[in-house]
PLY file of the C-alpha trace (Angstrom):
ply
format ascii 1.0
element vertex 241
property float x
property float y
property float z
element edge 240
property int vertex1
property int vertex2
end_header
107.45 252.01 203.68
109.70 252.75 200.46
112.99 250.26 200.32
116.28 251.19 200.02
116.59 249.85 196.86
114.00 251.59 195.31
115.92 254.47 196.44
119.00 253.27 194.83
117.69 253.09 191.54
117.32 257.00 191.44
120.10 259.51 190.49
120.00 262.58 193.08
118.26 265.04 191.73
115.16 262.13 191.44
116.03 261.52 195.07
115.43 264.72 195.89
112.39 265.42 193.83
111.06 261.77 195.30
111.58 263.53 198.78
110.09 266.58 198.05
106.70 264.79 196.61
106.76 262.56 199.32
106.43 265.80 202.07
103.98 267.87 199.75
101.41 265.12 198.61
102.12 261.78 200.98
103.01 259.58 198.52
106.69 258.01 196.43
105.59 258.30 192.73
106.03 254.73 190.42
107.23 256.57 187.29
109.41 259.79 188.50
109.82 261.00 184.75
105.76 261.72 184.61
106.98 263.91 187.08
109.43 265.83 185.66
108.05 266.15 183.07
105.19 267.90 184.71
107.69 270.61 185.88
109.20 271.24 182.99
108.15 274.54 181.54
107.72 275.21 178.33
110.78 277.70 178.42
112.95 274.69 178.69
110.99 272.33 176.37
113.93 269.87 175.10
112.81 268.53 171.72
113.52 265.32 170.34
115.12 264.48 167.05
111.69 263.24 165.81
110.73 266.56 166.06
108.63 265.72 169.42
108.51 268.61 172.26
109.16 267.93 175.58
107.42 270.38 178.01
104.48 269.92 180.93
101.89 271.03 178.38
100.22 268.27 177.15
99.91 267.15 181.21
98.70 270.53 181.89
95.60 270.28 179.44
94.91 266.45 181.01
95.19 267.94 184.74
93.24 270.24 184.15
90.20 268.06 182.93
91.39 265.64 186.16
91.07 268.19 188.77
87.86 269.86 187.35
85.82 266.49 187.83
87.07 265.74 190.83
86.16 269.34 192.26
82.75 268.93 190.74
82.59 265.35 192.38
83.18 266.73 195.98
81.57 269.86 195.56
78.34 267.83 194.52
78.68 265.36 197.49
79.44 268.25 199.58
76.27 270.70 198.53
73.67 267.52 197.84
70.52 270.59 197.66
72.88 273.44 195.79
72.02 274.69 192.51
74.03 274.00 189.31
75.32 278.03 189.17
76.69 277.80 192.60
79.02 274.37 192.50
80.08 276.05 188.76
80.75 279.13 190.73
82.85 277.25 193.66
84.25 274.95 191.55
85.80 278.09 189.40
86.90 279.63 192.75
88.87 276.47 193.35
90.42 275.79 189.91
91.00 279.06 188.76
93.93 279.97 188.03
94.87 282.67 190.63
93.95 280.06 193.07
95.89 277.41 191.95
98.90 279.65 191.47
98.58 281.05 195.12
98.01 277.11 195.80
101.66 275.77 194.17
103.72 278.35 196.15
101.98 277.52 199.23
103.00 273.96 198.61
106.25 274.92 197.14
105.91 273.09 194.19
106.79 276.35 192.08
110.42 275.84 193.42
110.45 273.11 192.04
109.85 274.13 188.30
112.29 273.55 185.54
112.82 276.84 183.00
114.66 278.99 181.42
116.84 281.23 183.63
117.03 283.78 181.38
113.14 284.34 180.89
112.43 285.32 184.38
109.19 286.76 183.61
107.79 283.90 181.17
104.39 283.05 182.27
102.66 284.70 185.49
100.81 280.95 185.39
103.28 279.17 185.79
102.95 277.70 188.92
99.45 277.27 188.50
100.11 275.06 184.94
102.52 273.14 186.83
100.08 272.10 189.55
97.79 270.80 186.70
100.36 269.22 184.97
101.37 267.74 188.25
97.73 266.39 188.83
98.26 264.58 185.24
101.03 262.89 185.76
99.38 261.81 189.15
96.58 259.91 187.42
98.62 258.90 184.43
101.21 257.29 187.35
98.71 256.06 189.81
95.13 256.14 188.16
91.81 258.16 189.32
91.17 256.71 192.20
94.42 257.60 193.84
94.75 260.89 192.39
91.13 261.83 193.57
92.15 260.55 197.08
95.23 263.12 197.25
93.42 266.03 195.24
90.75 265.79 198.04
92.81 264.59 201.42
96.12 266.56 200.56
94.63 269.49 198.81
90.96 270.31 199.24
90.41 269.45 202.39
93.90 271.26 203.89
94.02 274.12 201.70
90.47 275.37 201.00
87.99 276.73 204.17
84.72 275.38 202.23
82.78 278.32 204.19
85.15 280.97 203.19
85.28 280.03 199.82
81.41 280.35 199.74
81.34 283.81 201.20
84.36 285.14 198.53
82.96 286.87 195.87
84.02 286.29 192.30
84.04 289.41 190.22
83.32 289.37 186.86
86.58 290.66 185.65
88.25 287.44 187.65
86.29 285.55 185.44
87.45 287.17 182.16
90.86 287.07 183.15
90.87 283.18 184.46
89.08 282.44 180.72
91.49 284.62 179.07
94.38 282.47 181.15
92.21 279.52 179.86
91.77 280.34 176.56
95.39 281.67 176.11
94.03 284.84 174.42
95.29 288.49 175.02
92.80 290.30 177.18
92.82 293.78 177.85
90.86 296.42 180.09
91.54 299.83 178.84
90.62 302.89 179.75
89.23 304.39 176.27
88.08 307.85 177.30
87.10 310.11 180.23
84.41 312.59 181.08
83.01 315.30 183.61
79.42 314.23 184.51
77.89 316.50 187.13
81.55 317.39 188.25
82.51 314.17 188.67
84.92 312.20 186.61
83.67 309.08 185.00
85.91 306.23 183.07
85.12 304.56 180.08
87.03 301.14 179.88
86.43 298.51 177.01
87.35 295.04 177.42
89.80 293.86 174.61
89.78 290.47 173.53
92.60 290.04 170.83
92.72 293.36 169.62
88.86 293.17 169.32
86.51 295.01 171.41
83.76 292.68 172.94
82.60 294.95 175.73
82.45 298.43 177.18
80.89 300.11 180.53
81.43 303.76 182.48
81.52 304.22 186.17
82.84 306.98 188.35
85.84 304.34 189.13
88.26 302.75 186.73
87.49 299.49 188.98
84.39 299.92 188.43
83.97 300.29 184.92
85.99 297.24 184.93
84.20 295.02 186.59
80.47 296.59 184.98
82.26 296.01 181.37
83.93 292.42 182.24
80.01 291.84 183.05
78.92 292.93 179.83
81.87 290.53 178.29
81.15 287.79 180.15
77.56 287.99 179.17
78.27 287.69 175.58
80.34 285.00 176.02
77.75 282.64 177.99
75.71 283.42 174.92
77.74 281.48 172.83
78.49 278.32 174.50
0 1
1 2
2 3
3 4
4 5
5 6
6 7
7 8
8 9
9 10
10 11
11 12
12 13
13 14
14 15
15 16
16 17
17 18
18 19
19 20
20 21
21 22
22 23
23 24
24 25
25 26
26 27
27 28
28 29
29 30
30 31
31 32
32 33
33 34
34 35
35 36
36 37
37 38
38 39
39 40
40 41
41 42
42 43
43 44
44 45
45 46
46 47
47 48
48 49
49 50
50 51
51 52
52 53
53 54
54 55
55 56
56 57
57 58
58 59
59 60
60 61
61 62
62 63
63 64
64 65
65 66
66 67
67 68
68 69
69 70
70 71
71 72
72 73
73 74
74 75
75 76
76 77
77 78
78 79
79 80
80 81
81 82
82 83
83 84
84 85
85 86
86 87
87 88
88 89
89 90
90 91
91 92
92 93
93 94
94 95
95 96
96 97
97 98
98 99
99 100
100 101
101 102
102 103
103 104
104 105
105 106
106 107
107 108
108 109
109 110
110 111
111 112
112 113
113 114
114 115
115 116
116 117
117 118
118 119
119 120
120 121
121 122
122 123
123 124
124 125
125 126
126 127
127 128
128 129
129 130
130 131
131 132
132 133
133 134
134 135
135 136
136 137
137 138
138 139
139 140
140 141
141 142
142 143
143 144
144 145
145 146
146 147
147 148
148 149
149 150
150 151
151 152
152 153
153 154
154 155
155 156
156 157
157 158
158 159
159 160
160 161
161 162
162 163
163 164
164 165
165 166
166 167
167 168
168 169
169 170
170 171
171 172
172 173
173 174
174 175
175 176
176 177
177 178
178 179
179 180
180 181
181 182
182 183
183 184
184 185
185 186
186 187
187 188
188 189
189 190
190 191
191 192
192 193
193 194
194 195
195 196
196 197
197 198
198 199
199 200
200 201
201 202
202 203
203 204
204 205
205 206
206 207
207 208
208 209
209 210
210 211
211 212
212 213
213 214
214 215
215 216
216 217
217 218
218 219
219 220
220 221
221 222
222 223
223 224
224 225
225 226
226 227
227 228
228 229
229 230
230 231
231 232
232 233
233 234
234 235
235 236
236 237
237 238
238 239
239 240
């Protein structure tokens, strides 16, 4: 039970943004600025005169290593005779980023994002940042334990149907994309040519990594050529890590 005068000591806006935690996750935060911070896009980064920048980035990259062990933690408990490619395989179905930004506007923790009116279309991730971010402030304000008890009571547990999740399949061009997302590189599909094969039109699509082509397929469907080609791509790039 929070006190009134814990409640005093907040201006409104933290009031409401205490509230609003308090509904989504189940808990009153101990240090509300981690939290704004963590939804504060980098569209609105205020920078100080030291030269330091303000944004939810640097929370976003320690989120993101927060939530990946803790998915790998329950997804190990959870699947004790499971190979190593399938928890890798759920865990990226989980984390990824389409997930998590489907995730944050479920919760409504999008509306709650701080940027820059005027760049409307600034980041299709942006959501799903915030939610790491979020999740790094969480263990920077209360520590692993705690933030491993919400990720997995509040989150995995509500918003995730374990046996669903096993049954979706992840396509090899999610994978590009979510690395590309990752990665923060500029990734590409493009249809490069077309041809009549035995009256039937076939698609040529390369997979463009920075201006660089790393892969290329055909199939008698853009889709497919797509997903044969992200394939290829995300062959080579298994190769080098």
């Amino acid at each position: 039970m929070i006190s009134k005068g814990f409640l005093k000591s907040f201006v409104s806006s933290e009031k409401q943004l205490l509230g609003s935690i308090r509904n989504i996750f189940g808990f009153y935060p101990d240090n509300i600025h981690l939290y704004k911070l963590a939804l504060r896009h980098k569209s609105a980064t205020l920078t100080k005169i030291n030269g330091l920048k303000l944004n939810n980035e640097r929370l976003e990259y320690l989120g993101d290593a927060i939530l990946s062990a803790v998915v790998a933690d329950y997804l190990f408990r959870r699947f004790p005779y499971k190979n190593e490619g399938f928890l890798t395989e759920m865990r990226s179905k989980i984390v990824s980023r389409n997930s998590l930004n489907k995730l944050s506007k479920k919760l409504g923790l999008q509306q709650l994002i701080l940027s820059d009116a005027s760049r409307p279309n600034h980041s299709k991730s942006a959501a799903g940042d915030a939610f790491e971010a979020f999740v790094g402030a969480l263990y920077l304000d209360k520590g692993y334990r705690f933030a491993r008890k919400v990720i997995i009571n509040r989150i995995i547990n509500i918003q995730f149907d374990m046996e669903q999740l096993v049954e979706t399949e992840l396509s090899y061009k999610s994978r590009m994309i979510e690395w590309a997302q990752k990665e923060k590189v500029d990734l590409q599909f493009t249809v490069v040519d077309e041809a009549i094969e035995k009256k039937k039109k076939q698609y040529f699509v390369a997979v463009v990594v920075n201006g660089e082509t790393i892969a290329q397929s055909q199939d008698y469907s853009i889709k497919g050529a797509e997903n044969i080609a992200a394939e290829k791509a995300w062959q080579k790039l298994s190769e080098k890590t």
